[in-house]
DOZA-337312 format. One record per residue (C-alpha): residue number from 0; residue in three letters; x, y, z. Coordinates in pm, whole numbers, padded with zeros to 5 digits. Each point is the difference from the previous one (the first is absolute). Layout:
BEGIN
- num, residu, xx, yy, zz
- NUM, ALA, X, Y, Z
...
//
This chain:
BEGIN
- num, residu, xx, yy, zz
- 0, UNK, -00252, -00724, -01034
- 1, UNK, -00309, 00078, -00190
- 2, UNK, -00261, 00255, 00111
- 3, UNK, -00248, -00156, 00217
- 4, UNK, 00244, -00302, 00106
- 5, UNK, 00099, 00018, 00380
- 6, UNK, 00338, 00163, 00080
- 7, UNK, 00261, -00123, 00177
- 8, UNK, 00081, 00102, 00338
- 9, UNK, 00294, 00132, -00131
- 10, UNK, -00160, 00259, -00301
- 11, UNK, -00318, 00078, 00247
- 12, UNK, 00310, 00127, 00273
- 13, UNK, 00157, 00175, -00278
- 14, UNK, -00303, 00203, -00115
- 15, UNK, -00099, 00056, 00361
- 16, UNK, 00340, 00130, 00095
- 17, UNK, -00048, 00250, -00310
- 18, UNK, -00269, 00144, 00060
- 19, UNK, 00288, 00242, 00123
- 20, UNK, 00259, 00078, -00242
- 21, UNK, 00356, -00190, 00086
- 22, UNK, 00287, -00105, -00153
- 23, UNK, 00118, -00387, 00009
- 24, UNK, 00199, 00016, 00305
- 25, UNK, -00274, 00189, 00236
- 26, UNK, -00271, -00272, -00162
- 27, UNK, 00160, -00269, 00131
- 28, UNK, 00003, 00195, 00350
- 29, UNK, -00345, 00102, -00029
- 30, UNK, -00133, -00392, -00117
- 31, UNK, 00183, -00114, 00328
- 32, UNK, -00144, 00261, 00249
- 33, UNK, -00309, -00053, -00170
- 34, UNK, -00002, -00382, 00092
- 35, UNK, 00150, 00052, 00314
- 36, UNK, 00283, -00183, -00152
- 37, UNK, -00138, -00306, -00048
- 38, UNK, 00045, 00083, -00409
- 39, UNK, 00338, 00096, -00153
- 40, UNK, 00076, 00058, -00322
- 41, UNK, 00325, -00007, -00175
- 42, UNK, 00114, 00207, -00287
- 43, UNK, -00019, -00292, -00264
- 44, UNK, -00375, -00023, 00095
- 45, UNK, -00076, 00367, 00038
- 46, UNK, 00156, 00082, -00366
- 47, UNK, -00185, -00245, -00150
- 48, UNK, -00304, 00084, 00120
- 49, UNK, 00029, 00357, -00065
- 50, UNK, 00070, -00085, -00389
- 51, UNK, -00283, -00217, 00055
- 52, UNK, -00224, 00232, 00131
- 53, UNK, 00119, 00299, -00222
- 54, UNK, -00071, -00236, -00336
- 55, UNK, -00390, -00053, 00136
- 56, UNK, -00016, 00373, 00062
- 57, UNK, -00052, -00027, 00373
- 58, UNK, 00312, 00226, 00074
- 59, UNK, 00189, 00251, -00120
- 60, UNK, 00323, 00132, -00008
- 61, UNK, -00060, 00355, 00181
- 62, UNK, 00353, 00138, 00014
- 63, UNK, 00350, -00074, -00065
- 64, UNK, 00276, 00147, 00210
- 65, UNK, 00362, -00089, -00029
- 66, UNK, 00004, -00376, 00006
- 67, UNK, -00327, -00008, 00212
- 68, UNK, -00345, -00051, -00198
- 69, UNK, -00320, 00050, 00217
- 70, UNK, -00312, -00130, -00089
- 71, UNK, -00353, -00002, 00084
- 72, UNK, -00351, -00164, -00042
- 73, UNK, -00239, 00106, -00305
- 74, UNK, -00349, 00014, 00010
- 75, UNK, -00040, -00338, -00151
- 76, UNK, 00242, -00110, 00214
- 77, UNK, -00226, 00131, 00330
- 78, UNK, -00337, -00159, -00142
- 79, UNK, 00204, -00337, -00032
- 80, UNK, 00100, 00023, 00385
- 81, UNK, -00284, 00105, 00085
- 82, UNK, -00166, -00275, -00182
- 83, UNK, 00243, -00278, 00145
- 84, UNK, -00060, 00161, 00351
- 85, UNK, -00357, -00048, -00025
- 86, UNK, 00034, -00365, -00119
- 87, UNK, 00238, -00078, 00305
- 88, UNK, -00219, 00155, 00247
- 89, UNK, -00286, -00226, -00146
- 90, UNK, 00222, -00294, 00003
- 91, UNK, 00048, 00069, 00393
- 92, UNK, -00378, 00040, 00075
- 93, UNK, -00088, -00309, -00176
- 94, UNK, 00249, -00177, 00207
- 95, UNK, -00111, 00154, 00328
- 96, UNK, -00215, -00353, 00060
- 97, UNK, 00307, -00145, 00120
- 98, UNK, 00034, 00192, 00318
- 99, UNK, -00299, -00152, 00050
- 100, UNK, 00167, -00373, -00027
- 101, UNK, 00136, -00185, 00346
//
């Protein structure tokens, strides 16, 4: 993913779930109470994002304890969600004619 490029659901529900610090485990929690469990994410996903994410500097490792690393959202990282939050919302209101459709 480039800057500027829509995210996936996947990375938006990532950054949103960090914009409280949590380790790998309690994300994937957090991304399913968020969605009302209607998105689950496995570890193989999660990991990958998170190197992902970490490599475009939109997270960062914030601690390390034991075998448990916790991460959370930088500031680039917040304008980017904030950014692709915007754009959905838009996408929504455009689309709002349909309710208007029989």
């Amino acid at each position: 993913m480039s800057e500027g490029q829509p995210m996936t659901e996947a990375m938006y529900y990532v950054l949103l779930a960090l914009t409280r610090p949590d380790h790998g485990y309690g994300l994937m929690q957090r991304i399913r109470d968020l969605t009302g469990g209607r998105v689950t994410m496995g570890p193989g996903t999660l990991y990958g994002l998170i190197t992902k994410l970490q490599k475009i500097g939109y997270i960062e490792l914030d601690r390390e304890d034991d075998r448990r690393k916790t991460y959370l959202i930088t500031e680039k990282g917040k304008r980017a969600l904030l950014e692709e939050y915007r754009r959905l919302k838009q996408l929504v209101e455009d689309g709002k004619e349909l309710e208007n459709e029989d």
